[in-house]
N, C-alpha and C positions, 0 to 999 in steps of 0.2 A: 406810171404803171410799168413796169417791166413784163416786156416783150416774152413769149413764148421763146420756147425754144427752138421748135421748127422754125417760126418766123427767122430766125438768126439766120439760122442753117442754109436757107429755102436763098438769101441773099449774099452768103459767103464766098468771099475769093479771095486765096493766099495767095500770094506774090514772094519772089526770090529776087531785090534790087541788088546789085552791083555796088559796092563802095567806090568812090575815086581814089581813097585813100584808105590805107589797112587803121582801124579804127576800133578801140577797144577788145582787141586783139581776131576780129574778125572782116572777113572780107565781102561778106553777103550779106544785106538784112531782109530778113522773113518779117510778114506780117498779115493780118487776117483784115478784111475790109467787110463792112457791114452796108447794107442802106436801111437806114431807118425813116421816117416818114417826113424830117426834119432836114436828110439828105443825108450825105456816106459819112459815113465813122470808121475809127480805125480798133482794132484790139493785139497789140502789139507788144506785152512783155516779153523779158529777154529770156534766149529758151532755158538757160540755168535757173531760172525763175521756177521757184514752187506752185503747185494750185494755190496754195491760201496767198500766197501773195500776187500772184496772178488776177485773182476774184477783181481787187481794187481800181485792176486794167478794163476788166469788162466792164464793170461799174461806170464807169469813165465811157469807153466808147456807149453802153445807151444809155448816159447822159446827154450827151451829145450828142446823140440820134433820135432819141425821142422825147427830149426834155428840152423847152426853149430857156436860151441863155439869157443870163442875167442882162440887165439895159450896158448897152457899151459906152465906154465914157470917149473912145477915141476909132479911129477908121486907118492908120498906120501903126507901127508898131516898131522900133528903134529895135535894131538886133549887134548883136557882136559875132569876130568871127571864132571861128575855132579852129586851132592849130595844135595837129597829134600830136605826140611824140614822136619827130621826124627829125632829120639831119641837120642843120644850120641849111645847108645849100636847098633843102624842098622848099623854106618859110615862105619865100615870095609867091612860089607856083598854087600854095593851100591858100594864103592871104589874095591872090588875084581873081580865086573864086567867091570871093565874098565883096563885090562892087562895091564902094563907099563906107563901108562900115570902116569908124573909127576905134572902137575897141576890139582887145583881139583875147580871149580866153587862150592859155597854153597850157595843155597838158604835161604835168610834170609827174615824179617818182613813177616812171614805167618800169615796170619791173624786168632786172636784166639791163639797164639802164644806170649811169652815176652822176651826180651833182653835176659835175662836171658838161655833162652834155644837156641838161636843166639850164644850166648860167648861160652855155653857145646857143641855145635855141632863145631862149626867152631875150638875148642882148640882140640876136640879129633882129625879130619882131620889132623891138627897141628900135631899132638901126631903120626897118621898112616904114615902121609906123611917124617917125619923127619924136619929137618931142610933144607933141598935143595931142599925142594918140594914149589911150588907156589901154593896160597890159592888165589882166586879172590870172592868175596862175587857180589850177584846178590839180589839185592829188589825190583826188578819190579817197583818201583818207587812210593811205598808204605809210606814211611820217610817223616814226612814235614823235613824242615830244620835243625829246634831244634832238630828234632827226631836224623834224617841221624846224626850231628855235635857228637851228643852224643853218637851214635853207632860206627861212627868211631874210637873215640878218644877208648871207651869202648874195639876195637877189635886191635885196632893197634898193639902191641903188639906182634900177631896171625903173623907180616910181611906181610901185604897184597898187592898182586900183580898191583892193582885196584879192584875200588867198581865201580860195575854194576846199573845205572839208578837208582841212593840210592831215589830220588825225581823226581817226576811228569813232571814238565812242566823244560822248556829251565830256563827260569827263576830262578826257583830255585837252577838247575843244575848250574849255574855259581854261584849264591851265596852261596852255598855248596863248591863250587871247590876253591872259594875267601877265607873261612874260613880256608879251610884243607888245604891249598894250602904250607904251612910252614911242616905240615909233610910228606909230598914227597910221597902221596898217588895218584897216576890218578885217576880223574873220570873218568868212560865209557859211552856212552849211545848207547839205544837202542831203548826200545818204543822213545824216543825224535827220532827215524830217522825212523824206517817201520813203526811207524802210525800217523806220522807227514806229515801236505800238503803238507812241505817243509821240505825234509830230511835232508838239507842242513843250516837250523835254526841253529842248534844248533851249526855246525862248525863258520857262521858267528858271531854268539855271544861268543863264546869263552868258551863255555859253557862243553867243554870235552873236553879230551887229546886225547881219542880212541874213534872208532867209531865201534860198533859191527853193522853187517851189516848181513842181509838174502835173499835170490835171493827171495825165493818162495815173501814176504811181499812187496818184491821193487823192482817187476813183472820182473825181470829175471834178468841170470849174463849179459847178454847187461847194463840193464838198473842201476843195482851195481854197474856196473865196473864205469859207466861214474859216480857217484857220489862220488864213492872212490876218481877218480882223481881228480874233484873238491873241494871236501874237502878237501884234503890235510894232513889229519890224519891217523896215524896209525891205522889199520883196526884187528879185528878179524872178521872172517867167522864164523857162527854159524847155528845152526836151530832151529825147532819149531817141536821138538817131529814128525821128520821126519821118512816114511818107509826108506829102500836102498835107494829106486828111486827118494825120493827127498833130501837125503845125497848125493846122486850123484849130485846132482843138485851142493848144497850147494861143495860139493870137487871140485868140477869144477871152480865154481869160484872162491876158495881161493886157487885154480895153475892157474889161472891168474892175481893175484894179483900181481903189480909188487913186492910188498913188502912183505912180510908175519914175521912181526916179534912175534908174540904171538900163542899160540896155539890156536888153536878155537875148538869151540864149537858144532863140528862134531861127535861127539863119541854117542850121545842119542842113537842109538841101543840098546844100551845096558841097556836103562831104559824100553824097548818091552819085552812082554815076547813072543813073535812070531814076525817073517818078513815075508815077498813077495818074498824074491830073495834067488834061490838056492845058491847063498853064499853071505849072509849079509854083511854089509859093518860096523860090528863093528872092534872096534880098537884090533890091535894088537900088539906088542910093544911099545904102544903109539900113533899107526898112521894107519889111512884108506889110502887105494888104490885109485885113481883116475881112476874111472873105471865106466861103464855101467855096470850096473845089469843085469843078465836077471830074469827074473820074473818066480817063481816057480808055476807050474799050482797046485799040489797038495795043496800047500798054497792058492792059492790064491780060492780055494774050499772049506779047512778048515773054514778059516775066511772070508767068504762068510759074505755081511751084510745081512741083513734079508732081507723080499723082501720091506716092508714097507720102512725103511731106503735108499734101494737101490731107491726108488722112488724119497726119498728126496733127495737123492743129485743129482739125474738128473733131475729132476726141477731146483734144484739152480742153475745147471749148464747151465740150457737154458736161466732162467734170468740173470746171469753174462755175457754170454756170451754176451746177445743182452746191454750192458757195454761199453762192446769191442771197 
């Protein structure tokens, strides 16, 4: 049953956290925190974000606020790290905040950016992580084709686990995946599934091997889970520069995944330089707890958003909700 609106309202509090590391080209993440009766949720799309695509984010936190989660198949949760678009010389200092985690996702094609500091970031990774570490490259889907073709072949070498959304649309994703397809690289996608009408595009076109998936983007683990199963693709579970409380979300549904073969993309704590929850849900020998947070009032004090801000997200919040 979906929650009133006052009810929302009556338990909201925006937050302003700190990044440790400038991250999708911002320095601060905003987010709106809920309690629902099932415990705190989060509603946190990015503020370039539309209402209509927005709605999917609410949907998601009161799933998970007032909707009990599917049976979980597991109580840890194997995570990767993730390393910006930063200098060769920062890799180790981004890599030291993610304890134990042997895989390391690298952001590439930052714009403003050339191949060339792509190849020096992703070799030194290479370099910290050993030979037994898994390197998975992420471009937002930044690459035309010629670009991605040539980036590939340029990093191959590096051993890549898969390449993350190397290009834009479904289309191109399979004429990428048709080219590469002789050196034994998976494509992934990702924007092709949480901001696509049809999540499900890109598995019918054959257009990726994995599917990286996000509760909060595709309105909750209800409505993930059933896409997982219809696609029929390896999945990782990831987020979108979540607090605790919506890692929690994102762990939740990747211990109901019947499958879980890769690590995901759960670890982002550790790109915060502050959380909400008396004990954060960053990684620790490689792996977050599947767990409820409880939410830190002294935090959640600290990084109080301003009052101005706080207006704005409970506006958006009464316009998404009337979405609903």
């Amino acid at each position: 049953m979906k929650p009133k609106l006052d009810e929302l309202v009556a338990t909201a509090r925006v937050v302003s956290l700190p990044l440790s590391t400038r991250f999708r080209g911002i320095d601060t993440r905003e987010a709106l925190l809920l309690e629902g009766p099932l415990g705190a949720t989060e509603f946190s799309p990015f503020l370039e974000y539309g209402d209509e695509e927005a709605a999917s984010w609410l949907a998601a936190a009161i799933d998970f606020g007032w909707r009990e989660t599917p049976p979980l198949l597991r109580d840890t949760i194997p995570v990767n790290a993730t390393v910006p678009a930063v200098a060769p010389s920062a890799v180790a200092a981004v890599l030291a905040r993610f304890p134990g985690c042997r895989t390391a996702k690298v952001k590439v094609a930052e714009p403003g950016q050339s191949l060339a500091d792509d190849i020096a970031r992703v070799q030194e990774v290479r370099r910290i992580l050993g030979p037994e570490g898994r390197i998975r490259l992420d471009a937002n889907g930044l690459w035309n084709v010629d670009e991605a073709e040539h980036a590939i072949h340029a990093l191959a070498d590096c051993d890549l686990e898969y390449v993350e959304q190397p290009c834009a649309t479904v289309e191109e994703l399979a004429e990428i995946r048709t080219r590469t397809k002789y050196m034994g690289i998976p494509i992934a996608a990702d924007e092709s599934v949480r901001k696509a009408a049809d999540p499900l595009a890109v598995a019918r076109a054959g257009a990726a091997d994995i599917l990286v998936v996000k509760a909060q983007p595709l309105g909750g683990i209800h409505a993930a889970l059933a896409i997982v199963r219809e696609a029929g693709l390896p999945v990782v579970v990831s987020s979108a520069i979540d607090t605790s409380v919506g890692i929690a979300m994102g762990a939740h549904l990747a211990a109901a995944v019947p499958s879980l073969d890769f690590d995901c993309g759960l670890g982002t704590i550790s790109l915060l330089a502050a959380d909400v929850a008396t004990q954060p849900l960053a990684p620790v020998d490689g792996r977050i707890p599947v767990r409820r947070p409880e939410l830190d009032p002294g935090a959640l004090r600290r990084h109080a958003a301003s009052p101005e801000r706080t207006a704005w997200w409970l506006e958006r919040l009464s316009r998404v909700y009337d979405l609903l």
